[in-house]
PyMOL Python script that loads the backbone (N, CA, C, O; Angstrom):
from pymol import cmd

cmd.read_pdbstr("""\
ATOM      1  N   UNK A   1      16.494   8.764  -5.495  1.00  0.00           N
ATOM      2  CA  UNK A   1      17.186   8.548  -4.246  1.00  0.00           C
ATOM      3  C   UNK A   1      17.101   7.080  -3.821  1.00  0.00           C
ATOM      4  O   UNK A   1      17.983   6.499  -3.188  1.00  0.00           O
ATOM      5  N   UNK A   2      16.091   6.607  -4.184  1.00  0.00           N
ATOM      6  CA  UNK A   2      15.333   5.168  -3.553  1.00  0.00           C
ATOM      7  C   UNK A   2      16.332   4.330  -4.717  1.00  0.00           C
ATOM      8  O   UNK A   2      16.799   3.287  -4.261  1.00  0.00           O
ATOM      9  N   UNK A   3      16.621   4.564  -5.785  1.00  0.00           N
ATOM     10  CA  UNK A   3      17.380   3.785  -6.793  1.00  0.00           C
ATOM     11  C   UNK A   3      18.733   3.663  -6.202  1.00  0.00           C
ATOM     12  O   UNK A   3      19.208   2.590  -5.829  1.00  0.00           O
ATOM     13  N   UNK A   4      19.347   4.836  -6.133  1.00  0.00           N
ATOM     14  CA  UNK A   4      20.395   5.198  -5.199  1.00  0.00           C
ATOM     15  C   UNK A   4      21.014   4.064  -4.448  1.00  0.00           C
ATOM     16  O   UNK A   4      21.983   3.323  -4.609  1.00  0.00           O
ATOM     17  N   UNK A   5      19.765   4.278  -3.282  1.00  0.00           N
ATOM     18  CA  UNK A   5      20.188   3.283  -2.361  1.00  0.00           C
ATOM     19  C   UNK A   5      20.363   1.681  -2.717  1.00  0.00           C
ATOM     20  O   UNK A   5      21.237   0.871  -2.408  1.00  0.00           O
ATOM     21  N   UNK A   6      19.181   1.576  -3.484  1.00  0.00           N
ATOM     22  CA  UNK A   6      18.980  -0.137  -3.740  1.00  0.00           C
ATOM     23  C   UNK A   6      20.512  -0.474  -4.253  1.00  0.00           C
ATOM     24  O   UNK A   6      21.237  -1.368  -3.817  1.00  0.00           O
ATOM     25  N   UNK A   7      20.823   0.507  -5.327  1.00  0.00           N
ATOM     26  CA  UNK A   7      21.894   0.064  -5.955  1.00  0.00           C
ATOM     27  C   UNK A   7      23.067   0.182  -5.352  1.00  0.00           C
ATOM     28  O   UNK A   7      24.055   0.190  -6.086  1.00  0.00           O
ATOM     29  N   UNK A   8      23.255   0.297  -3.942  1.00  0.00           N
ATOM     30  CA  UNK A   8      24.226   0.852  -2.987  1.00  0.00           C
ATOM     31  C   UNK A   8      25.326   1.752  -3.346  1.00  0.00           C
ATOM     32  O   UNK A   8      26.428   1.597  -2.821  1.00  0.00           O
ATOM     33  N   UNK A   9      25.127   2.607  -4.135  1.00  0.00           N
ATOM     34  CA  UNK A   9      25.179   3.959  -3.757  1.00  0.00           C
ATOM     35  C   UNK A   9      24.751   5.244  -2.809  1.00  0.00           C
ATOM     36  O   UNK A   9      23.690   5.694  -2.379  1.00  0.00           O
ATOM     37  N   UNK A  10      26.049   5.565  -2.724  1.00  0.00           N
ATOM     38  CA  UNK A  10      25.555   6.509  -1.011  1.00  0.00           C
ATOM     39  C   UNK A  10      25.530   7.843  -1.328  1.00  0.00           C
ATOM     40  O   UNK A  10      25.076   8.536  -0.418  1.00  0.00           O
ATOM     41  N   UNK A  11      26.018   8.697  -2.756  1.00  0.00           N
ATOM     42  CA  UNK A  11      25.751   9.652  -3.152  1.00  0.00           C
ATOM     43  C   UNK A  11      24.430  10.539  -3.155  1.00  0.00           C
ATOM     44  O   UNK A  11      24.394  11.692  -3.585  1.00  0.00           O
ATOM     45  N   UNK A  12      23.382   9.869  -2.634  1.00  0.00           N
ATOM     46  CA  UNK A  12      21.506  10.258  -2.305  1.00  0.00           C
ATOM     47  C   UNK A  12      22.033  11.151  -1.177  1.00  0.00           C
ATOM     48  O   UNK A  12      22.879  10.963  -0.303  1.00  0.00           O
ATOM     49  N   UNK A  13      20.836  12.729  -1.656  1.00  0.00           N
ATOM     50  CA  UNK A  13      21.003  13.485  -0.078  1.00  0.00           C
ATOM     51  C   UNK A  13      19.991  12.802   0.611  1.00  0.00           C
ATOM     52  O   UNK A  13      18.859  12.513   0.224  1.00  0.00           O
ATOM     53  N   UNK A  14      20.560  12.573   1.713  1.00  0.00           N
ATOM     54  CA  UNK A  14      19.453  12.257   2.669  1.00  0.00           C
ATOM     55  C   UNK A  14      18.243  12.798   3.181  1.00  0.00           C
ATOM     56  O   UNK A  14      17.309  12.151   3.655  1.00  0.00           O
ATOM     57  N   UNK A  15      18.356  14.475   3.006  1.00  0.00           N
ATOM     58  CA  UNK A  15      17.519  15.080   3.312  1.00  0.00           C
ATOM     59  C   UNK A  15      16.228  15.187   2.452  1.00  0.00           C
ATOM     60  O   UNK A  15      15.038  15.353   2.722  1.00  0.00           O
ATOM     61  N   UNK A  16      17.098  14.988   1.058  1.00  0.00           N
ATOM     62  CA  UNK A  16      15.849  14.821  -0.124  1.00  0.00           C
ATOM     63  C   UNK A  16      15.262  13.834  -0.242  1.00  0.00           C
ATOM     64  O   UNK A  16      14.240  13.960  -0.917  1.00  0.00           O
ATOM     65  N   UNK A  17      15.521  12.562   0.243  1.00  0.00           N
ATOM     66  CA  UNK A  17      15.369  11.164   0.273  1.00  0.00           C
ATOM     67  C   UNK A  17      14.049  11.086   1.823  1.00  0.00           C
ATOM     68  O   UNK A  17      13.032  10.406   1.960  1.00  0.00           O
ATOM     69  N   UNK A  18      14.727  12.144   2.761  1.00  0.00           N
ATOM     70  CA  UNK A  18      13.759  11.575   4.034  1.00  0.00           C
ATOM     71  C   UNK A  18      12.351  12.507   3.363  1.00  0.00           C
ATOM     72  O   UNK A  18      11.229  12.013   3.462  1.00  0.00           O
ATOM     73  N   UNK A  19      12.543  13.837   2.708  1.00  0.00           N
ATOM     74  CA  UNK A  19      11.223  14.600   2.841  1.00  0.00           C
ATOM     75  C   UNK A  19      10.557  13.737   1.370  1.00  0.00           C
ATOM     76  O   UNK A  19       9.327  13.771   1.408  1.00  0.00           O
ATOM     77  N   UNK A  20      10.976  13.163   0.405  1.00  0.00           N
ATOM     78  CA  UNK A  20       9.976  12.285  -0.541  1.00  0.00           C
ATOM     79  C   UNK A  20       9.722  11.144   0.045  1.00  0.00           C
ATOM     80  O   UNK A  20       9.169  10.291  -0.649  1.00  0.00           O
ATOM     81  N   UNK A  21      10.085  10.779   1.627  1.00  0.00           N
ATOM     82  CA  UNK A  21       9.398   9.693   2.330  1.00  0.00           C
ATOM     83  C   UNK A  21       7.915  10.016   3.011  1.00  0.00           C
ATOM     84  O   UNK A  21       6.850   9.406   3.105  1.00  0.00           O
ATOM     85  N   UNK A  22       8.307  11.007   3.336  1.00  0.00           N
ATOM     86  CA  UNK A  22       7.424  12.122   3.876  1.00  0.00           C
ATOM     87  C   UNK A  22       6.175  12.604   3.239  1.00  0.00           C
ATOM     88  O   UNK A  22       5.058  12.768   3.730  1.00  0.00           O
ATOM     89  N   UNK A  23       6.593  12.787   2.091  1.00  0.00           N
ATOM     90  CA  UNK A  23       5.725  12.898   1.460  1.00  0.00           C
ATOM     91  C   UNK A  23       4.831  11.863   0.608  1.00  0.00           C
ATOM     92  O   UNK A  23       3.615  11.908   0.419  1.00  0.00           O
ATOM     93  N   UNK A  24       5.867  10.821   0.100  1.00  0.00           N
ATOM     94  CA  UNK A  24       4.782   9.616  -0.028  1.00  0.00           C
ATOM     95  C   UNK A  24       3.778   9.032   1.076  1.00  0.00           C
ATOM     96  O   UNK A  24       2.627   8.675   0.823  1.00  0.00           O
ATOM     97  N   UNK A  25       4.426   8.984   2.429  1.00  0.00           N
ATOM     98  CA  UNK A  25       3.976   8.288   3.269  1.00  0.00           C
ATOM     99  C   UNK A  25       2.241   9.007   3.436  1.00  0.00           C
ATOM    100  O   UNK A  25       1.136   8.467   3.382  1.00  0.00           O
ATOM    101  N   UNK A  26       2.682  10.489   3.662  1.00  0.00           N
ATOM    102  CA  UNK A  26       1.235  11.671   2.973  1.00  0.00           C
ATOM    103  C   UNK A  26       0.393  11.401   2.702  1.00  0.00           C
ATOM    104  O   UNK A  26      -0.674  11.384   3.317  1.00  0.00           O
ATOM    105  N   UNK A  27       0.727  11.026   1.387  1.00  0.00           N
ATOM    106  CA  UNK A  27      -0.281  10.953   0.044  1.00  0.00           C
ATOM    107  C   UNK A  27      -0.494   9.132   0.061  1.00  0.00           C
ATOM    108  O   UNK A  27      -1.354   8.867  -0.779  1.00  0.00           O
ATOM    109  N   UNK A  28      -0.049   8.024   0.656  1.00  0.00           N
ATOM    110  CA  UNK A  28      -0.929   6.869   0.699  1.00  0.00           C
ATOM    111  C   UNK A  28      -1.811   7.201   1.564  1.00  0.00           C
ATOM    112  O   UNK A  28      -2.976   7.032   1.202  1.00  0.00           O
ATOM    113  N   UNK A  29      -1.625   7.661   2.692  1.00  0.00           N
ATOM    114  CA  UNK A  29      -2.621   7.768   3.662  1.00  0.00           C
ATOM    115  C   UNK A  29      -3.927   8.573   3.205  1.00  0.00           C
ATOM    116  O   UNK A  29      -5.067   8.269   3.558  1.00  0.00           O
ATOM    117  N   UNK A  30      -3.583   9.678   2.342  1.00  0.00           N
ATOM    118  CA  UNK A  30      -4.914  10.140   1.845  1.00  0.00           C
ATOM    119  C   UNK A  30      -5.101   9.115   0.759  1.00  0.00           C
ATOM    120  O   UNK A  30      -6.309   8.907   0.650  1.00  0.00           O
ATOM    121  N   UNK A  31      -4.540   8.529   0.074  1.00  0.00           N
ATOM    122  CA  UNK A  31      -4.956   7.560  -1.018  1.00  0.00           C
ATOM    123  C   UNK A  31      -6.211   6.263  -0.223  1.00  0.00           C
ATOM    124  O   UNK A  31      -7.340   5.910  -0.563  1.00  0.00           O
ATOM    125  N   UNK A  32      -5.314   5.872   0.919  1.00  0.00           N
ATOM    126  CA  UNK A  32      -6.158   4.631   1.655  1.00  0.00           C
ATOM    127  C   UNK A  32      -7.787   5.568   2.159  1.00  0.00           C
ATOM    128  O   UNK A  32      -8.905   5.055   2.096  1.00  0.00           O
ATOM    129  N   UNK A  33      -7.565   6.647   2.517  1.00  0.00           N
ATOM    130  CA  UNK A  33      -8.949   7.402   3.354  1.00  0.00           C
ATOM    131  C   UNK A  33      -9.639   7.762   2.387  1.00  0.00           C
ATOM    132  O   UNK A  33     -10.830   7.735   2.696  1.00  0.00           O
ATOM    133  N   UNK A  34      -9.441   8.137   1.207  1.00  0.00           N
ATOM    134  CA  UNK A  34     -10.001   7.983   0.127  1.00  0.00           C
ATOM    135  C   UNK A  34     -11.023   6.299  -0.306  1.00  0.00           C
ATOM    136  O   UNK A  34     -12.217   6.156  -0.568  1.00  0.00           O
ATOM    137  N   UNK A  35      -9.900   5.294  -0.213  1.00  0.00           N
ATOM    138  CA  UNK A  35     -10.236   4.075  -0.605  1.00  0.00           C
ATOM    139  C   UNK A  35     -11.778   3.566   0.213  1.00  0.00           C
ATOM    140  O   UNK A  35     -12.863   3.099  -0.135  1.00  0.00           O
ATOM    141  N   UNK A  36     -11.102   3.981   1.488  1.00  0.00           N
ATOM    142  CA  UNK A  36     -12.204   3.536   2.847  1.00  0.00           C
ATOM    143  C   UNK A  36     -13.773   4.277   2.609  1.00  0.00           C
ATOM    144  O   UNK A  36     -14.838   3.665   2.689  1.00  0.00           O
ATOM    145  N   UNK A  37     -13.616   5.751   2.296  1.00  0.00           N
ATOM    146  CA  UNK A  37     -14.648   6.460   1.922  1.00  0.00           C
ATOM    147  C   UNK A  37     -15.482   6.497   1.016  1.00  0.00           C
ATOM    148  O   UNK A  37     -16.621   6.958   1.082  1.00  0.00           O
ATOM    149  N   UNK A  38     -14.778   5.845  -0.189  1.00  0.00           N
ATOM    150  CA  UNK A  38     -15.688   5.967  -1.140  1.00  0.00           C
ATOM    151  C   UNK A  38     -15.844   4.748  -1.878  1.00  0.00           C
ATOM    152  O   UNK A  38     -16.902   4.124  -1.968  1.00  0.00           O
ATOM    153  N   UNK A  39     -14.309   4.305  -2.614  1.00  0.00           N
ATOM    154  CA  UNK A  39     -14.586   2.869  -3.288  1.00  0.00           C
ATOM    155  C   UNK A  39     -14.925   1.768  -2.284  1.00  0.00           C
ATOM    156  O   UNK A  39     -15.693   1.065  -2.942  1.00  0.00           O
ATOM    157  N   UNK A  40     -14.821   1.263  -1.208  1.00  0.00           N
ATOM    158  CA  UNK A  40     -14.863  -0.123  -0.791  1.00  0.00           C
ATOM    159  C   UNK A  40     -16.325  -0.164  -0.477  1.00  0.00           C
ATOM    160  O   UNK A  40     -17.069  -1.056  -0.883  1.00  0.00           O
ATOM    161  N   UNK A  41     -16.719   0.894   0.304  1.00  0.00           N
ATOM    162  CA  UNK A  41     -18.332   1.059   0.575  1.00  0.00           C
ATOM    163  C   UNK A  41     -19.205   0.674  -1.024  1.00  0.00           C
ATOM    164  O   UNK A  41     -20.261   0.046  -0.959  1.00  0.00           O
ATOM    165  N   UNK A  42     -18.863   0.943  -1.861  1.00  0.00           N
ATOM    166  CA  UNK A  42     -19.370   0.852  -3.026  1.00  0.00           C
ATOM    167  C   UNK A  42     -19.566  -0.344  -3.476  1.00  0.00           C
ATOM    168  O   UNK A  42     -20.595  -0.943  -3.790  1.00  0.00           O
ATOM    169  N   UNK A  43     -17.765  -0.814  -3.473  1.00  0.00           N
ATOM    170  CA  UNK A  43     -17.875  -2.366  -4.030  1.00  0.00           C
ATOM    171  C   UNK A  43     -18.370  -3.060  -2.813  1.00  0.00           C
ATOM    172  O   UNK A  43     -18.627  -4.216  -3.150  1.00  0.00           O
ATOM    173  N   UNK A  44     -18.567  -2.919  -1.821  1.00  0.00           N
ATOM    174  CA  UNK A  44     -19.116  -3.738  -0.422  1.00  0.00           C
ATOM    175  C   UNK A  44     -21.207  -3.689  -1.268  1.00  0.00           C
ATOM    176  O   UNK A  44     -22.098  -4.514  -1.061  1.00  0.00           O
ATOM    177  N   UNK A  45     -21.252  -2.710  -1.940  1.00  0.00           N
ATOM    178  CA  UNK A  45     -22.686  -2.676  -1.939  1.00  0.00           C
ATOM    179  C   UNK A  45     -22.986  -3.686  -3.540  1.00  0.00           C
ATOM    180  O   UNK A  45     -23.998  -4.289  -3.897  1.00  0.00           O
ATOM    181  N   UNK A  46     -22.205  -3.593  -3.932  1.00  0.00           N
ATOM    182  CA  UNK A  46     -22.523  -4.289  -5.215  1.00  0.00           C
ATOM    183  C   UNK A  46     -21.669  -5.565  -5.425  1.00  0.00           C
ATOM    184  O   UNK A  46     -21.467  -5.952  -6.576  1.00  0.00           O
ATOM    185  N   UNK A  47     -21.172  -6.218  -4.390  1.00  0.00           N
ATOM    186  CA  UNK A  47     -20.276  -7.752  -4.447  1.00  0.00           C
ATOM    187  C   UNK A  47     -21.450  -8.666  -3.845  1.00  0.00           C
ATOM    188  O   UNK A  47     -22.389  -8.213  -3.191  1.00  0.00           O
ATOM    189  N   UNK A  48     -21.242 -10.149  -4.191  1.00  0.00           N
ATOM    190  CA  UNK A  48     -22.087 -11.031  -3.371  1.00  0.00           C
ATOM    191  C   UNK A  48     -20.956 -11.449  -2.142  1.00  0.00           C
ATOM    192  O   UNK A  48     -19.725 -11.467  -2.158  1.00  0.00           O
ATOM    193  N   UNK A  49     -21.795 -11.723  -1.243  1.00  0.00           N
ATOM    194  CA  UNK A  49     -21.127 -12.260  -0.281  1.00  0.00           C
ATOM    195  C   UNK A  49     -19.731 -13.098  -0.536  1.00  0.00           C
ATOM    196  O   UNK A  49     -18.594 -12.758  -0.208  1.00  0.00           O
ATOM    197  N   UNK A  50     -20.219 -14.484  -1.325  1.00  0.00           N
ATOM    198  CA  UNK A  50     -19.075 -15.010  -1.742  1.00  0.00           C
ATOM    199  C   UNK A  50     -18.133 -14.661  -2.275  1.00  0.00           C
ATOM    200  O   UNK A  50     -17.169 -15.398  -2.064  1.00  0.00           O
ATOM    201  N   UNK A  51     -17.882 -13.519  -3.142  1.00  0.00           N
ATOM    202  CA  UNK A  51     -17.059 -12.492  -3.745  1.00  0.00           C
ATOM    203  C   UNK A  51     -16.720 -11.850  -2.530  1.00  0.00           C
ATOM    204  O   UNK A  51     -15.554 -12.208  -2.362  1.00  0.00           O
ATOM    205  N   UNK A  52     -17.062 -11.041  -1.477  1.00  0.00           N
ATOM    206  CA  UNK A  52     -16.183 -10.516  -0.600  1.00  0.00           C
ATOM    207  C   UNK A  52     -15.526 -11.346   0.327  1.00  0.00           C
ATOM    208  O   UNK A  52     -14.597 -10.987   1.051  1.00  0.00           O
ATOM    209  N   UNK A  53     -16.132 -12.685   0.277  1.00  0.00           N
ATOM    210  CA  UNK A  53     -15.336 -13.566   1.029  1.00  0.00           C
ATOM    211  C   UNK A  53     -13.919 -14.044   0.382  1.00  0.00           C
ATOM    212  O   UNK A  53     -12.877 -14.196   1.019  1.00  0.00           O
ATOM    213  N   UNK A  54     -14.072 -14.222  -0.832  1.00  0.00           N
ATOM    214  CA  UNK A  54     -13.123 -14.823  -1.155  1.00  0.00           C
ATOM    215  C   UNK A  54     -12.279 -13.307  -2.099  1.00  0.00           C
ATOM    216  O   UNK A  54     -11.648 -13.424  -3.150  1.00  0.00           O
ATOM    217  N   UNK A  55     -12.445 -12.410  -1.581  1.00  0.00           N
ATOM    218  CA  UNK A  55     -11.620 -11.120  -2.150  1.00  0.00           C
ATOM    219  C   UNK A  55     -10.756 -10.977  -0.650  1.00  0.00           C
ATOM    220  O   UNK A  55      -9.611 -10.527  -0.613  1.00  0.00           O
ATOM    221  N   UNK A  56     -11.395 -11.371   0.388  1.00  0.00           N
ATOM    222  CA  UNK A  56     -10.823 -11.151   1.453  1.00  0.00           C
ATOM    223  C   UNK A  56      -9.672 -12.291   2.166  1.00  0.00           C
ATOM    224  O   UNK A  56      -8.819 -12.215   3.051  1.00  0.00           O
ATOM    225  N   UNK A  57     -10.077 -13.152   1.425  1.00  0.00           N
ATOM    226  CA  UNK A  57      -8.865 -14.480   1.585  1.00  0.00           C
ATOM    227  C   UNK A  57      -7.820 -14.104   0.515  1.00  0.00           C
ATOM    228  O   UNK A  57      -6.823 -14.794   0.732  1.00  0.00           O
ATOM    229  N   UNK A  58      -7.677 -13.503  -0.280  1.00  0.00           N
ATOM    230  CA  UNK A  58      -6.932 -13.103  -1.468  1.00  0.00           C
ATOM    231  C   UNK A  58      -5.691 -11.977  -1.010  1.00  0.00           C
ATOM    232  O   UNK A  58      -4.484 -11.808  -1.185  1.00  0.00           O
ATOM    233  N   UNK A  59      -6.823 -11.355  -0.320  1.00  0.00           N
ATOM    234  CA  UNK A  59      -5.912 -10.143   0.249  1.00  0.00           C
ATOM    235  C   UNK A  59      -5.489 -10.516   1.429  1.00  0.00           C
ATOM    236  O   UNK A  59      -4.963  -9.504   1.893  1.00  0.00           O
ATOM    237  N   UNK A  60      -5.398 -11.421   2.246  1.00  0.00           N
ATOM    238  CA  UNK A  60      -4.980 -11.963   3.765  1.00  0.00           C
ATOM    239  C   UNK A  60      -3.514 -12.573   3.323  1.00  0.00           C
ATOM    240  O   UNK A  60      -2.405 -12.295   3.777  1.00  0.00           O
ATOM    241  N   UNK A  61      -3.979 -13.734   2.020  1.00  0.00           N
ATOM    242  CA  UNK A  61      -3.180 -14.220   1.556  1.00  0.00           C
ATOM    243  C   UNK A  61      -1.322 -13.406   1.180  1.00  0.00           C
ATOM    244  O   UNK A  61      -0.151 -13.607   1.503  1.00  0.00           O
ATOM    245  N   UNK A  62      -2.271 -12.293   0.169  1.00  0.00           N
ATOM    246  CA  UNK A  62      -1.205 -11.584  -0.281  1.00  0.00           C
ATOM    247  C   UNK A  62       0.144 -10.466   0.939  1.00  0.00           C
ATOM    248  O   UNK A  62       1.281 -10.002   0.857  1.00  0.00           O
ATOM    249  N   UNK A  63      -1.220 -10.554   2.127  1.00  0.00           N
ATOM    250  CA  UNK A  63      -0.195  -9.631   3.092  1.00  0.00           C
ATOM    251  C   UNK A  63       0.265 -10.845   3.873  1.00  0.00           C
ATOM    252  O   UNK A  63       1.215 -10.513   4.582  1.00  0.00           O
ATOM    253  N   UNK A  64      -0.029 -12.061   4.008  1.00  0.00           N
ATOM    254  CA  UNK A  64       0.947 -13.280   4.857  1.00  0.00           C
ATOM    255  C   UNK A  64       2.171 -13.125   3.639  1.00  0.00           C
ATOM    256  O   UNK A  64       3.330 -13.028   4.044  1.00  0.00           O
ATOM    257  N   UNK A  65       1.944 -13.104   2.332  1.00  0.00           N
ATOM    258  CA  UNK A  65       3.250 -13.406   1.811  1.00  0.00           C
ATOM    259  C   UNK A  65       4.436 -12.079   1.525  1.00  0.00           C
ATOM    260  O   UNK A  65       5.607 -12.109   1.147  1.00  0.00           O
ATOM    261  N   UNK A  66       3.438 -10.855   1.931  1.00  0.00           N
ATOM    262  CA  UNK A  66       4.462  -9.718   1.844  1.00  0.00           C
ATOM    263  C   UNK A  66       5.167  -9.509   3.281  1.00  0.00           C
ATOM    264  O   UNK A  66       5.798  -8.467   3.455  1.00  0.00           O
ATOM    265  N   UNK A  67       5.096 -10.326   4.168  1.00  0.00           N
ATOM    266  CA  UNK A  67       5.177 -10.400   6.039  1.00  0.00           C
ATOM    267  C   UNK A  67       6.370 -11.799   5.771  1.00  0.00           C
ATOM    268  O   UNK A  67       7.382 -11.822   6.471  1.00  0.00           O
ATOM    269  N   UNK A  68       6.141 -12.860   4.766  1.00  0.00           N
ATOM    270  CA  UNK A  68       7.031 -14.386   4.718  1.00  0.00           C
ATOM    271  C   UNK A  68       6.445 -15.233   5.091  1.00  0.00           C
ATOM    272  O   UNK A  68       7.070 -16.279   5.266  1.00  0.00           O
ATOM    273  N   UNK A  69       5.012 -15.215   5.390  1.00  0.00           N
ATOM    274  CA  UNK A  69       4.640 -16.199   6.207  1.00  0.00           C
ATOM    275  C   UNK A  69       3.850 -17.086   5.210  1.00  0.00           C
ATOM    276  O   UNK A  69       3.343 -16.584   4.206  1.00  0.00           O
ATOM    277  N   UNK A  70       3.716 -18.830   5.584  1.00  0.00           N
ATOM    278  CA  UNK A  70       3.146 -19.393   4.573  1.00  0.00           C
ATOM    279  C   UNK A  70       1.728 -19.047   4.261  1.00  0.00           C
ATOM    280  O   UNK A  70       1.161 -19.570   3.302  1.00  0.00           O
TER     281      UNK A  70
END
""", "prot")
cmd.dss("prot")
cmd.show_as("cartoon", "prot")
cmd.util.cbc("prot")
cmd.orient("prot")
């Protein structure tokens, strides 16, 4: 459906298109509560400081450039 659209084609049901939004949107959210619960606590226990510092400028970085910003 998501191909569909990109390729501007309008033949996508919409209805099938909104409930696999629905359902992805779902399943990141258990993917991220997952992430929070188990892996980051983990790697938080076994990184050095300087490693989470600079894992955390990496990832600031990467969401200023998925937002446009320099």
């Amino acid at each position: 459906q998501l191909d569909a659209l990109a390729s501007g084609q309008a033949w996508g049901a919409l209805d099938v298109l909104r409930e696999g939004a629905e359902i992805f949107v779902a399943l990141s959210r258990d993917h991220v509560a997952l992430e929070e619960a188990f892996i980051y606590p983990q790697a938080r226990a076994t990184m050095r400081e300087p490693e989470r510092r600079a894992m955390g400028r990496e990832m600031a970085a990467r969401r200023r450039a998925q937002r446009g910003k320099p």
